[in-house]
Backbone and ligand atoms as CSV (ligand in chain L), in Angstrom:
chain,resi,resn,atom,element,x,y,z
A,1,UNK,N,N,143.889,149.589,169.789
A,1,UNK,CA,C,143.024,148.397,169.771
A,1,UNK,C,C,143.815,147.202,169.224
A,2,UNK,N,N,143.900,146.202,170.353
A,2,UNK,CA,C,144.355,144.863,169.621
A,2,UNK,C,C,143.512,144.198,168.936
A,3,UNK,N,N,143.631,143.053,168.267
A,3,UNK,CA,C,142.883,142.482,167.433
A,3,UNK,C,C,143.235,140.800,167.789
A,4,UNK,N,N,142.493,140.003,168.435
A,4,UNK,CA,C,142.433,138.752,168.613
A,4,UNK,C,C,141.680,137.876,167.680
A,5,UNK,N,N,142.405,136.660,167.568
A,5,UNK,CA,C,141.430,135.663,166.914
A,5,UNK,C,C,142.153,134.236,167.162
A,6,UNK,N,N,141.188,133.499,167.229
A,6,UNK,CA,C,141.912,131.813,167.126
A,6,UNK,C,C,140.910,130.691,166.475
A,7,UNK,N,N,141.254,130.053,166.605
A,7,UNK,CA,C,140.220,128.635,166.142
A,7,UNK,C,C,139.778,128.077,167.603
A,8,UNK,N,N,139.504,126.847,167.591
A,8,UNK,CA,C,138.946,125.991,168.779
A,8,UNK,C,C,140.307,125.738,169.215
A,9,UNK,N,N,141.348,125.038,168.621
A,9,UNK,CA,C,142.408,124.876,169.347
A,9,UNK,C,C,143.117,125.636,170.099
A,10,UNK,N,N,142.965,127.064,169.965
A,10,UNK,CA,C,143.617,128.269,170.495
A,10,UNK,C,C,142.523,129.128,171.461
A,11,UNK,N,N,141.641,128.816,171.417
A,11,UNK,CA,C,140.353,129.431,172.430
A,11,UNK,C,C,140.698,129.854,173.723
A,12,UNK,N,N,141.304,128.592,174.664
A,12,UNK,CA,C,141.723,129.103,175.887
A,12,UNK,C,C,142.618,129.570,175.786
A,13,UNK,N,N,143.734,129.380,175.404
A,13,UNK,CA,C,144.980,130.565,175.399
A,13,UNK,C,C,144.809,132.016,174.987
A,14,UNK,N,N,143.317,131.846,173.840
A,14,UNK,CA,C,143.075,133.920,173.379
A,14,UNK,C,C,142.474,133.967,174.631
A,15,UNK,N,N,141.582,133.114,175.727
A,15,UNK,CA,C,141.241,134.003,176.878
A,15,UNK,C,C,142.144,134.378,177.428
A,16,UNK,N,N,143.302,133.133,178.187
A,16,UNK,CA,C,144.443,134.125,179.050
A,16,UNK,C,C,144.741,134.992,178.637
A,17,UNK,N,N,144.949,135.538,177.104
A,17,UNK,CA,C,145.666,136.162,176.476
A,17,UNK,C,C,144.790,137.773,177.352
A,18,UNK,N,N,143.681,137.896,176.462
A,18,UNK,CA,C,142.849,138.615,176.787
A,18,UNK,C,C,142.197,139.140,178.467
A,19,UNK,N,N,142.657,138.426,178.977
A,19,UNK,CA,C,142.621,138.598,180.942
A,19,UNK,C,C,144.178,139.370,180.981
A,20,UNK,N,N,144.687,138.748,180.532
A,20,UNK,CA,C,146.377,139.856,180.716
A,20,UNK,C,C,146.158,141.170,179.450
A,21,UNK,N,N,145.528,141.442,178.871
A,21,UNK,CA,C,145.351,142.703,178.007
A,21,UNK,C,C,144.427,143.391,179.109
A,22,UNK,N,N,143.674,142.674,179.525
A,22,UNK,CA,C,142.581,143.317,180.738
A,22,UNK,C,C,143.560,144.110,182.033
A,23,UNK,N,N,144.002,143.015,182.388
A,23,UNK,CA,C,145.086,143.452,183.508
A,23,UNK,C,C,146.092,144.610,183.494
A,24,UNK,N,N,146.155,144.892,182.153
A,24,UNK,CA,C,147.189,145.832,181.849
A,24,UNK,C,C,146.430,147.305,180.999
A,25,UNK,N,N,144.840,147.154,180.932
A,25,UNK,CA,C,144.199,148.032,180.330
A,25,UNK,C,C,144.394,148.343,179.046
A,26,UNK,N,N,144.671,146.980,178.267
A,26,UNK,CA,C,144.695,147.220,176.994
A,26,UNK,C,C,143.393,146.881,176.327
A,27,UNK,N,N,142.943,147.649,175.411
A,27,UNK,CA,C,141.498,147.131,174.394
A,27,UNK,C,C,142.119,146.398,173.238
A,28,UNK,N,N,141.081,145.483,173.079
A,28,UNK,CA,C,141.357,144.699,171.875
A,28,UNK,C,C,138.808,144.378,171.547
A,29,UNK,N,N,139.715,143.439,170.367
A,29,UNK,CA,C,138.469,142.915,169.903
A,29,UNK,C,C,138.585,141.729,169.632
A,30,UNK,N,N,137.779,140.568,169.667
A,30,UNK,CA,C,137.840,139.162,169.661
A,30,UNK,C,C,137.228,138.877,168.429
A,31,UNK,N,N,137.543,138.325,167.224
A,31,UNK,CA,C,136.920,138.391,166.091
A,31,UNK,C,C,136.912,136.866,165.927
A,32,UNK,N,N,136.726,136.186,167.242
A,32,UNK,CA,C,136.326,134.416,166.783
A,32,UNK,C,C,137.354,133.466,166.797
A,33,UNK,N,N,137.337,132.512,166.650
A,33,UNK,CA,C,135.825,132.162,167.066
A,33,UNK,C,C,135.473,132.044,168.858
A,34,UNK,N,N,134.222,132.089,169.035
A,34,UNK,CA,C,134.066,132.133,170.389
A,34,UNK,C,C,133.495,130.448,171.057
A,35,UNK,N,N,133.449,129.883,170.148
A,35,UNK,CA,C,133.425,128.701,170.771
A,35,UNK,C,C,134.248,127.241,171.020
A,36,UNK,N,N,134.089,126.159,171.519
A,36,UNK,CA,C,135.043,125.537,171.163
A,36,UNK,C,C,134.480,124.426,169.885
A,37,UNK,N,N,134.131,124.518,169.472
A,37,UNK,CA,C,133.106,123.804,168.249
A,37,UNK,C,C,134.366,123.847,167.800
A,38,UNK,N,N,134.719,122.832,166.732
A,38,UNK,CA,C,135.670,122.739,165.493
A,38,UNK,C,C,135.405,123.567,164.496
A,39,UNK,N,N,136.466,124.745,163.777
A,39,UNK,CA,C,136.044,125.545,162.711
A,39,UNK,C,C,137.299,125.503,162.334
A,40,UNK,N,N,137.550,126.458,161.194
A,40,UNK,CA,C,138.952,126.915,160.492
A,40,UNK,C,C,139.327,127.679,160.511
A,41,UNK,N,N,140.369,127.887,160.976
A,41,UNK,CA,C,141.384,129.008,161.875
A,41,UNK,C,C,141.431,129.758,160.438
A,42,UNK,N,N,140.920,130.040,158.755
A,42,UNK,CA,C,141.865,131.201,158.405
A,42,UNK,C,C,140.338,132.163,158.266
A,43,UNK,N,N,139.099,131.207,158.919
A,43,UNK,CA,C,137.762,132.346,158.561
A,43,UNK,C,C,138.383,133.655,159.768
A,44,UNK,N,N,138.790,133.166,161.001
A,44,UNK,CA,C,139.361,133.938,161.806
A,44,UNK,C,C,140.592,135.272,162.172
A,45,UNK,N,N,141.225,134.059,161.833
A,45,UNK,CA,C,142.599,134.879,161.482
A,45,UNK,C,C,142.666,135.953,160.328
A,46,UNK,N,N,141.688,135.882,159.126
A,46,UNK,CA,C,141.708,136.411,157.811
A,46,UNK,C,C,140.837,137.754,158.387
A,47,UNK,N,N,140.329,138.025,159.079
A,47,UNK,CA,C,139.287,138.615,159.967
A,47,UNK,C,C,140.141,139.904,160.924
A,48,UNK,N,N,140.666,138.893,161.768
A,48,UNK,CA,C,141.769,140.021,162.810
A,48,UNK,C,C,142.689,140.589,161.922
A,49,UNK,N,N,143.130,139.844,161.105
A,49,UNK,CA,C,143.944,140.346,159.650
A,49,UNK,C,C,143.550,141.758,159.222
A,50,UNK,N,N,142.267,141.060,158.674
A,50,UNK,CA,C,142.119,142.654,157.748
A,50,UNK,C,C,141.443,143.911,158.579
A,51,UNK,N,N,141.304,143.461,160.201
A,51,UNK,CA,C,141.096,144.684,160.507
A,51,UNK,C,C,142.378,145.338,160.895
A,52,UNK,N,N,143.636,144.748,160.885
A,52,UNK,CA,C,145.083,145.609,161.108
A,52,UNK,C,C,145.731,146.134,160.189
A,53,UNK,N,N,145.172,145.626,158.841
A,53,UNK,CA,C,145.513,145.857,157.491
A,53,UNK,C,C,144.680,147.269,157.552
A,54,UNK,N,N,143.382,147.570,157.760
A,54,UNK,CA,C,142.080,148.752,157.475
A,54,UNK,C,C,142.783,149.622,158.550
A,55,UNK,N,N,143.540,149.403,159.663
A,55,UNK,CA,C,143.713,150.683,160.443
A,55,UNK,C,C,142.821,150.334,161.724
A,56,UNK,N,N,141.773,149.656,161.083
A,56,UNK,CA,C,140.873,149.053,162.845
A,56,UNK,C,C,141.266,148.978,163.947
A,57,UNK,N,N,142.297,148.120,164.254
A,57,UNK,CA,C,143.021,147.919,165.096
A,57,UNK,C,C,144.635,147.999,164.909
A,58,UNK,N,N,145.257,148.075,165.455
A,58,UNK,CA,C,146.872,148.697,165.583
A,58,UNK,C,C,147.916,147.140,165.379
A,59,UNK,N,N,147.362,146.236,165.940
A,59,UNK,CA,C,148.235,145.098,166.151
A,59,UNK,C,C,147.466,144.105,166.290
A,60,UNK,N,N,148.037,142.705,166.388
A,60,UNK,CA,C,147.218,141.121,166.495
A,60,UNK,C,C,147.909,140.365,166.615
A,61,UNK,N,N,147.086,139.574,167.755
A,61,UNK,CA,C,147.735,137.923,168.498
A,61,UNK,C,C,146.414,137.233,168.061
A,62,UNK,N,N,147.598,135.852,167.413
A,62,UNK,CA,C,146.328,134.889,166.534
A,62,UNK,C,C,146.618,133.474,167.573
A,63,UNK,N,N,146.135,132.819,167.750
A,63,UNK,CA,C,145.923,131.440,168.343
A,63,UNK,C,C,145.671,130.320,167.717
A,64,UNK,N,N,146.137,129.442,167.491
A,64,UNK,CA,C,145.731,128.287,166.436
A,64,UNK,C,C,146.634,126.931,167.707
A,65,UNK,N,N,146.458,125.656,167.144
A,65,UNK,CA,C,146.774,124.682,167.886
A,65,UNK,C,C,148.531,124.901,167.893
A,66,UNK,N,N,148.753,124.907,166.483
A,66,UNK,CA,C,150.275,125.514,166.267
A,66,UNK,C,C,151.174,126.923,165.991
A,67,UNK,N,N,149.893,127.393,166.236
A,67,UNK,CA,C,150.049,128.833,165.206
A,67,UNK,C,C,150.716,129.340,164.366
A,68,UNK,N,N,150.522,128.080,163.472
A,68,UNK,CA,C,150.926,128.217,161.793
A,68,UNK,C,C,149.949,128.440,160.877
A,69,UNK,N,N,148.898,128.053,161.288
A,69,UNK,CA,C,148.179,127.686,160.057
A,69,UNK,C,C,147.793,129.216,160.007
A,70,UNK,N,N,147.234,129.653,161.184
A,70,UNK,CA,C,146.168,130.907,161.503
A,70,UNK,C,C,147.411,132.192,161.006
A,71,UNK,N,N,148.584,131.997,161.119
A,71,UNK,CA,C,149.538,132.862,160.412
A,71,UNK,C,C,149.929,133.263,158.896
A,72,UNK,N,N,149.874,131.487,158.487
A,72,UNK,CA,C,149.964,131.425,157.112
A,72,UNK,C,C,148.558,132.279,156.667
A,73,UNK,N,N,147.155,131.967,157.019
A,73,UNK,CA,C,146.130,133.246,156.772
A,73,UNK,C,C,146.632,134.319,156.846
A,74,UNK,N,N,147.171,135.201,157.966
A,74,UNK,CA,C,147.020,136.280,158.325
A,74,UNK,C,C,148.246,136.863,157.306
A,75,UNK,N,N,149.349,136.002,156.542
A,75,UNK,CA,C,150.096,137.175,155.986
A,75,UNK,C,C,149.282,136.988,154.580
A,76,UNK,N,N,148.545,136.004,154.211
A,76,UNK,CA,C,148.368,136.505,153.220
A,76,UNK,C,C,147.622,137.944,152.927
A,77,UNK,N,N,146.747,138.485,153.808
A,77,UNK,CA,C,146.749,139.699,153.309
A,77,UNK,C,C,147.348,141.156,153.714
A,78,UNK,N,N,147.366,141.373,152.676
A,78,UNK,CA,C,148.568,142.588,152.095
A,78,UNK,C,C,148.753,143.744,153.517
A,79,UNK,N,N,149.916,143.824,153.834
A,79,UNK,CA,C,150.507,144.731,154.939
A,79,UNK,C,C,150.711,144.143,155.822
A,80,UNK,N,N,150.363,142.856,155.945
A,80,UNK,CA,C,150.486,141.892,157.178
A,80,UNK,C,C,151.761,141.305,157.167
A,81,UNK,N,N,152.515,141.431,158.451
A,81,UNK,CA,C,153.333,141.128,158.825
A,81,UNK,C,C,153.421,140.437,160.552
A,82,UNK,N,N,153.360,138.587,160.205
A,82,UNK,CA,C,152.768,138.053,160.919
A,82,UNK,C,C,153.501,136.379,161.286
A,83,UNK,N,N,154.314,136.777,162.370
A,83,UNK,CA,C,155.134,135.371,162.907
A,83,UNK,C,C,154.864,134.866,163.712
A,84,UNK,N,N,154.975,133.893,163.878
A,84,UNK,CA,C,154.817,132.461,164.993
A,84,UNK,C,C,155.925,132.695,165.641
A,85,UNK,N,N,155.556,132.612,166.794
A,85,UNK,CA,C,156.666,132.824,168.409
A,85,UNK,C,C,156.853,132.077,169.589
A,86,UNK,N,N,157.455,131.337,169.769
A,86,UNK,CA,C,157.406,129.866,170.677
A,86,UNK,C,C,158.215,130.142,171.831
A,87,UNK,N,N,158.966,131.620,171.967
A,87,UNK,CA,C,160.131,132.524,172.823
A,87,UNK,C,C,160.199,133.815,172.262
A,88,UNK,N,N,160.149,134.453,173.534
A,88,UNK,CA,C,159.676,135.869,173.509
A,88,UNK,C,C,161.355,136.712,173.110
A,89,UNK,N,N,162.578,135.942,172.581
A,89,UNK,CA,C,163.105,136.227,172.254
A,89,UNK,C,C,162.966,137.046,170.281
A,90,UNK,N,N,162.208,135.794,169.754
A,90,UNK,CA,C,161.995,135.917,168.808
A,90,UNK,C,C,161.087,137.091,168.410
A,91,UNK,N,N,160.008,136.876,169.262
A,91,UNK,CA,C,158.625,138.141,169.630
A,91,UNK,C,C,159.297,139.397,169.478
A,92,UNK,N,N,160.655,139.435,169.977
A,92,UNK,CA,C,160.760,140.841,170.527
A,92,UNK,C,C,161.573,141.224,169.145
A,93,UNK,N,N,162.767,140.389,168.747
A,93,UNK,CA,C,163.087,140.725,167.692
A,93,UNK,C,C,162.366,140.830,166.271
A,94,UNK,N,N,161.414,140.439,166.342
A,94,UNK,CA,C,160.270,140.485,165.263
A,94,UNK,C,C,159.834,141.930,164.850
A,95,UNK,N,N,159.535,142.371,166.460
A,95,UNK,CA,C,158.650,143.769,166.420
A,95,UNK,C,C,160.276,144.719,165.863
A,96,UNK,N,N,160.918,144.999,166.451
A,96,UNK,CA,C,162.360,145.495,166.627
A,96,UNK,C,C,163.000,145.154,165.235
A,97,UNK,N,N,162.827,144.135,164.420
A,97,UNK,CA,C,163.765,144.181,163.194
A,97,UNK,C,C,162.558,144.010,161.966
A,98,UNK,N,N,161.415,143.717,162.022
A,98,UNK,CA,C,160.391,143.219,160.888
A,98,UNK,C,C,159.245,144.198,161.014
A,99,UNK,N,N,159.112,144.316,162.146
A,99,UNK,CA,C,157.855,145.781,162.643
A,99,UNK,C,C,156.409,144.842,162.214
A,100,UNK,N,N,156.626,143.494,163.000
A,100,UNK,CA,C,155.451,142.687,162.953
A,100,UNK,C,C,154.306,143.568,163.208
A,101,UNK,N,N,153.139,143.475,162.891
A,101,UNK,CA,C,151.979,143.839,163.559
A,101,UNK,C,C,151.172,142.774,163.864
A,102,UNK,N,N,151.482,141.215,163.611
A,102,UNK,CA,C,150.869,140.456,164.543
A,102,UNK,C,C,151.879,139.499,164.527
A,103,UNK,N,N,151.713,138.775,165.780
A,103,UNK,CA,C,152.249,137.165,166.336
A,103,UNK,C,C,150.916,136.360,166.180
A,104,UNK,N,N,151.799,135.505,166.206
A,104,UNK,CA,C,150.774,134.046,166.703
A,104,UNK,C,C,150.956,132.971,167.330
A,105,UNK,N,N,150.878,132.447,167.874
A,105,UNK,CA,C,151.161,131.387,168.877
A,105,UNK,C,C,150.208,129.695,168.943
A,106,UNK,N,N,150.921,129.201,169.236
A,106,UNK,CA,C,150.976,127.853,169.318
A,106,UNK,C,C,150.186,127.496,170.662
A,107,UNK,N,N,148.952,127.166,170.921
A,107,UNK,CA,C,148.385,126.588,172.112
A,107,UNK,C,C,148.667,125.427,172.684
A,108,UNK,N,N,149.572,124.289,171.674
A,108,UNK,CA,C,149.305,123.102,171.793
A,108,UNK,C,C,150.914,122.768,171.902
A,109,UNK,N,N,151.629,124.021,171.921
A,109,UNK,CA,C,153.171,123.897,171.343
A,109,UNK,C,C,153.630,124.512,173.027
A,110,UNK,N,N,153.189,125.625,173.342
A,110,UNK,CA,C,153.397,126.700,174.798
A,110,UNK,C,C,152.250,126.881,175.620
A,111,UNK,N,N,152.617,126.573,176.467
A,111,UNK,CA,C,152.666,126.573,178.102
A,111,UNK,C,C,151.821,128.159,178.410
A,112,UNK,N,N,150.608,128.560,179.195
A,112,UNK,CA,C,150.295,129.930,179.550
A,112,UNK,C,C,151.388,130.732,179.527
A,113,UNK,N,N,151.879,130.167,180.633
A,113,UNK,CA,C,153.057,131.119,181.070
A,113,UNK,C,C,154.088,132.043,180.240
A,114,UNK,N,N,154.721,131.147,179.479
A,114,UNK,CA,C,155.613,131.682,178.062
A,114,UNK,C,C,154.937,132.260,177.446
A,115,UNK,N,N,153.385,131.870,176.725
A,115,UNK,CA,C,152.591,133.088,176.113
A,115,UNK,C,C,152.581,134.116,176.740
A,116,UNK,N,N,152.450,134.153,177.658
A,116,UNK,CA,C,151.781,135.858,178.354
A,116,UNK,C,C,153.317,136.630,178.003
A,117,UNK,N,N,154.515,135.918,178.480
A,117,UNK,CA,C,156.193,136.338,178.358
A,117,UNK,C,C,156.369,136.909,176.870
A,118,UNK,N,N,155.702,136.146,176.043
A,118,UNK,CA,C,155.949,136.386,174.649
A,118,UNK,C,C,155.223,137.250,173.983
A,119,UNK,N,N,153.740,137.396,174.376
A,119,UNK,CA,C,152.841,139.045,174.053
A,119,UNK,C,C,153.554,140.170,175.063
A,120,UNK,N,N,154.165,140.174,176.535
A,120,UNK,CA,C,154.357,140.805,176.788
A,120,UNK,C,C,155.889,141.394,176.132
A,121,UNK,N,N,156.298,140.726,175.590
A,121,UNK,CA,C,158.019,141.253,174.913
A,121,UNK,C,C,157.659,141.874,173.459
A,122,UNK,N,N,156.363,141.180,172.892
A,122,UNK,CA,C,155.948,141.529,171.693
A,122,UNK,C,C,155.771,143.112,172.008
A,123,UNK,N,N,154.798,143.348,172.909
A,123,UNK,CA,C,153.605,144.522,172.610
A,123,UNK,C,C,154.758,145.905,173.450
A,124,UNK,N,N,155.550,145.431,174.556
A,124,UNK,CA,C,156.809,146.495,174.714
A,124,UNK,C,C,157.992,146.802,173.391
A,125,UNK,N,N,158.040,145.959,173.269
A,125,UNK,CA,C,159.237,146.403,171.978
A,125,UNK,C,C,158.867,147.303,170.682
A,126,UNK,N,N,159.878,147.864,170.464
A,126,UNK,CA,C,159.774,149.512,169.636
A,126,UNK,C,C,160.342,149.100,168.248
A,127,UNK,N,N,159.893,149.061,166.999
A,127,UNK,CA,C,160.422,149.016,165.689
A,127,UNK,C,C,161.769,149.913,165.858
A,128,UNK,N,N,163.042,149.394,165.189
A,128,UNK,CA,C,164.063,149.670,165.107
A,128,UNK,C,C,164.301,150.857,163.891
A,129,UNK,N,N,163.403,150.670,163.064
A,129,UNK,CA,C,164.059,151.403,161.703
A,129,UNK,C,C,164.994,151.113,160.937
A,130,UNK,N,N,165.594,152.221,160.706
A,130,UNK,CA,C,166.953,152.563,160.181
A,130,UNK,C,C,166.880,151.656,158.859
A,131,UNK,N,N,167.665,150.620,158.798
A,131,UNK,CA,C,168.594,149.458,157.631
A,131,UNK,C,C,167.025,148.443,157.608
A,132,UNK,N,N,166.518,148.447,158.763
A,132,UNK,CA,C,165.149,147.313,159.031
A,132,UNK,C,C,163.900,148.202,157.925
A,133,UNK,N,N,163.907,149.162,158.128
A,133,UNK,CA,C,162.844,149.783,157.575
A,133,UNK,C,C,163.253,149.537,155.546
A,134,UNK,N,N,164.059,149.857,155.452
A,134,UNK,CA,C,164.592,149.481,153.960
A,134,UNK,C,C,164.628,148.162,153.428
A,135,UNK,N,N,164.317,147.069,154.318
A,135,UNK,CA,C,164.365,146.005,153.728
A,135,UNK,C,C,162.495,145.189,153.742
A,136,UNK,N,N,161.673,145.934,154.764
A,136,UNK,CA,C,160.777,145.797,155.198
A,136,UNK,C,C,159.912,146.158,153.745
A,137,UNK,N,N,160.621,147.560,153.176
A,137,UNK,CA,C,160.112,148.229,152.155
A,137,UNK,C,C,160.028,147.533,151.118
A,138,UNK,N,N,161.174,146.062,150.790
A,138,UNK,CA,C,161.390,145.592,149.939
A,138,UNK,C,C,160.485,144.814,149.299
A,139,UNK,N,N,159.904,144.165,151.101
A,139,UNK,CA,C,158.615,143.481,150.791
A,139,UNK,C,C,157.536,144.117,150.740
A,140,UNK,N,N,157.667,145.025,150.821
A,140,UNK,CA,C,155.762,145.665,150.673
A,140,UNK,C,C,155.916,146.063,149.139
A,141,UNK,N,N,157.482,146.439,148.422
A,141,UNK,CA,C,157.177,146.506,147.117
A,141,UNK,C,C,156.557,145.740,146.070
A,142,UNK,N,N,157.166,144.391,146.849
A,142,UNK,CA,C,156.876,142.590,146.062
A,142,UNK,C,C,155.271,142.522,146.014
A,143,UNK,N,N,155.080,143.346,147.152
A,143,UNK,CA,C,153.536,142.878,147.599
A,143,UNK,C,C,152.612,143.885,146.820
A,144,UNK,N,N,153.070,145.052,146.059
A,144,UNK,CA,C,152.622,145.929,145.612
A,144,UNK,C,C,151.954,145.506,144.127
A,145,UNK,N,N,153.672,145.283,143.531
A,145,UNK,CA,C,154.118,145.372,141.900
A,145,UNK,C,C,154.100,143.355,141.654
A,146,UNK,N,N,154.739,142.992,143.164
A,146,UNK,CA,C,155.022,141.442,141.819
A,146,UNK,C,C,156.595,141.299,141.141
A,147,UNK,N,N,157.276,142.416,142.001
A,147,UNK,CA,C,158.815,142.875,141.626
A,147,UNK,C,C,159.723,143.106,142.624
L,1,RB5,C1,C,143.380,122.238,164.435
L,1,RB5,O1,O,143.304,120.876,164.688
L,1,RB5,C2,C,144.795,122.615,164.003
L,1,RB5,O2,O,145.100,122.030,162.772
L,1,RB5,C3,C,144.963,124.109,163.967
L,1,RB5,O3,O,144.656,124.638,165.210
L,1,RB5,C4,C,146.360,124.600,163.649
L,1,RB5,O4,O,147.309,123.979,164.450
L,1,RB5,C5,C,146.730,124.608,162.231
L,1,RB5,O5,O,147.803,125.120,161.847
């Protein structure tokens, strides 16, 4: 189960997003907002967050106008590991060296097209391990202890 969310600025891009999860028979859940009304991307993002944090869902694509703000939410809580991706170069090395469990993206920054390029490099790519996993550890210690 993926886990979607955006603000108003990111609305149409979580639909394309979500028509290409369709297309490819992936499930997800849309945790908001669903309209285009003006709201604040971290009631949202804090939302798809903690259901990847609980095990709910496996992974998450956040949507915001820049998809910074809705990111800066999503790492704050704990296990979240959550970058902004403007090239599916980055996407891929994210998953592959950081073992992201969510992206986020910029509606107002990228083009459909490159999004769909950039969930699709995200959601194929395989965590690397090895030397990545030991440093990954470093931060979940910080995030533990405060050390
Ligand atoms: C909304 O205007 C905009 O500030 C928001 O979508 C996002 O870009 C914030 O980081």
């Amino acid at each position: 189960m993926i886990a979607l969310a955006s603000d108003h600025a990111g609305l149409e891009l979580k639909g394309v997003i979500a028509r290409y999860l369709d297309e490819r028979g992936l499930q997800y859940t849309d945790f908001g907002t669903h309209t285009a009304a003006s709201c604040n991307y971290p009631e949202f993002g804090l939302k798809a967050a903690q259901a990847v944090a609980s095990g709910q869902c496996e992974r998450g694509i956040l949507v915001c106008g820049t998809g910074f703000g809705i990111s800066l939410a999503a790492n704050k809580v704990r296990g979240i590991r959550c970058v902004n991706c403007s090239e599916p170069y980055t996407a891929v090395l994210s998953r592959g060296h950081n073992n992201t469990n969510m992206i986020s993206l910029g509606a107002r920054v990228i083009g459909h097209g490159l999004a769909i390029s950039i969930v699709e490099g995200w959601l194929d790519a395989q965590f690397e391990a090895g030397r990545h996993q030991d440093r990954i550890e470093m931060i979940s210690r910080y995030e533990e202890s405060g050390v």
